[in-house]
Structure formats: structure tokens, C-alpha cells
N, C-alpha and C positions, 0 to 999 in steps of 0.2 A: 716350806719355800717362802711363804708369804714372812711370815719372823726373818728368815738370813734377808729380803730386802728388804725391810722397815730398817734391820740393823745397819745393812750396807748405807742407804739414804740418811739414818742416825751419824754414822761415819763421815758423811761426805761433808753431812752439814757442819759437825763438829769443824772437819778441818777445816772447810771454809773459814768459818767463823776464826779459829786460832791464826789464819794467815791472810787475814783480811779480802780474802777473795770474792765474797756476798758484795761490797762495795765497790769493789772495781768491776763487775760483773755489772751491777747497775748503774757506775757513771755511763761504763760503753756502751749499755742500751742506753741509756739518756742521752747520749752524743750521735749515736746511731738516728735515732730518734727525730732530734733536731735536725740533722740533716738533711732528713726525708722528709721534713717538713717545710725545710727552706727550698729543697729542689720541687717540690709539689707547689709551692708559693709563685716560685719562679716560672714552674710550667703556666700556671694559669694567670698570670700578668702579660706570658707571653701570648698563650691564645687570646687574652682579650684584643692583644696590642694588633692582632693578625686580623680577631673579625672588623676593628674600629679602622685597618688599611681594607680591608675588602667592601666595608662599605661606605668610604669615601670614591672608593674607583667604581664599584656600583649605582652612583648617585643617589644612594640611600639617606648618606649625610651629605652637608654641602660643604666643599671644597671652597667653594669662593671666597670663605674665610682664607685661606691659607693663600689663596692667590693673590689676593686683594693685601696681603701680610707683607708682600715680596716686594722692597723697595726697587728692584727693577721694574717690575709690571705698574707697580705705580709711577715708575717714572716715566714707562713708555704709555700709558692712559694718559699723562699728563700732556705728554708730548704732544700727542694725538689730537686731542682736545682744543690743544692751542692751535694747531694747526688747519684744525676745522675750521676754527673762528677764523684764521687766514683767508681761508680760502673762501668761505664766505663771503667778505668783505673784499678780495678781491677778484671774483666772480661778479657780484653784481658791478664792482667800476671799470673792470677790460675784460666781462666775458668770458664763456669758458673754452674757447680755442688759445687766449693767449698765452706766449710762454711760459709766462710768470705763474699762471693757474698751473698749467701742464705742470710746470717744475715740480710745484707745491703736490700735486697730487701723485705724483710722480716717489716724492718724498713719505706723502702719506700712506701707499703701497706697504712701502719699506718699513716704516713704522709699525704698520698692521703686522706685517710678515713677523718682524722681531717679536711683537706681541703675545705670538700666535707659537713661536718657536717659546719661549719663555713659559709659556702655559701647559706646552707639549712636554717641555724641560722639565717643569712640576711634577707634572703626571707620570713620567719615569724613573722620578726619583720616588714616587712613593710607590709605584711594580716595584724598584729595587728592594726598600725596606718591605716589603710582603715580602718578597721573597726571601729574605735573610731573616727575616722573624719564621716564615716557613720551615726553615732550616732551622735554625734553634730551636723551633717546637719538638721537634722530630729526635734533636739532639737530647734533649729533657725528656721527650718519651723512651727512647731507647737507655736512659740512664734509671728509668724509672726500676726500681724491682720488679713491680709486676709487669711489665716487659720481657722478663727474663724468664728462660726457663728455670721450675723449681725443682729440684733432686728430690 
């Protein structure tokens, strides 16, 4: 029994060999290969990109960089700012009942609010990207082989 398969496996090998099949047998594991290497690459770029959103929304990292990035929040700090210095100056010369105060502070509300709304706008845009990298992770796991059941 053990001779007829040495011969059989002698045989197979042979033919291989005459019809070039030992080679295309290993480019496609070598293609196979690569593949599962680039989607395991790409899974773990993704988790990383998942924990580096989860801990900016954590306050583990600081976000202030990103907000501070965002030429509207700089324009409305800017705004802000000037504003104060208004109000300042005309506080101490008519007071803080007069129109002109009221207007200005009135204005700086709204400022604040826009601010406030801009920073809140941030912060849901980077829930969104957790979220959609959450979803790709999941996508990359379920494509994983070992995900799969094995026959």
C-alpha cells in the first residue's frame, strides 16, 4: 500500500513538473499570500485610525490642535477677541447700560454661540469618522479568513 502511493505522489509530481503546474500552484499561493497580507495591513491601519478617533473624543489626546486648525474657529476667536477689546473701551466711556455696549455684547453672544456651534460641528465630524472606520474595521474582519468558518 505504502509503494502504490510513493508511486501515485511519484506520478503526480512527474506530471506537474511536465505541465508546469508546481509553478502556477506557487505564484497563486504567492498572490494569495500577498493579499492577506495587504488586507491584514489594512485591517490594522484601520484599528489604529479607530483607537487615535476614540481617543481624541476621550480627551485622552488633545483635539485643540484640530480645532485651533479650523480657519473658521480662528476667525470666530479672532472676531471675538476684537470684540472684547470693543467692548472694553466702550464700557469704560458710556457704561454698561448704553446701547452701544448692549449691541456689542449682544453681537458677542452670537459670536460665542457660532463658536460654540463650530467646535460642536468638529466633534461630530470626527463621531462620523469613528464610526465609518468602525464599519470598515468589521468589513476587514469579516473578509478576514480566519473569520470564516473552516471545512
Amino acid at each position: 500500500m505504502r509503494q502504490k502511493t510513493v508511486a501515485a505522489q511519484d506520478k503526480v509530481t512527474e506530471f506537474r513538473k511536465q505541465y508546469g503546474i508546481s509553478d502556477i500552484a506557487a505564484t497563486a499561493n504567492d498572490s494569495e499570500v500577498q493579499a492577506l497580507d495587504n488586507l491584514q495591513k489594512q485591517l490594522l491601519g484601520t484599528q489604529n485610525l479607530r483607537r487615535s478617533l476614540e481617543a481624541k473624543l476621550s480627551g485622552q489626546q488633545s483635539s485643540a490642535d484640530e480645532v485651533m486648525a479650523s480657519n473658521s474657529v480662528q476667525s470666530l476667536r479672532a472676531t471675538l477677541s476684537e470684540q472684547q477689546a470693543q467692548l472694553a473701551q466702550l464700557s469704560a466711556t458710556y457704561g454698561p447700560r448704553h446701547p452701544k455696549v448692549r449691541e456689542l455684547e449682544s453681537q458677542m453672544a452670537t459670536t460665542r454661540q457660532s463658536l460654540s456651534h463650530e467646535t460642536r460641528s468638529l466633534s461630530d465630524n470626527i463621531n462620523t469618522e469613528l464610526a465609518r472606520t468602525k464599519e470598515l474595521e468589521q468589513k476587514y474582519i469579516h473578509a478576514s479568513p480566519t473569520s470564516r468558518p473552516r471545512c
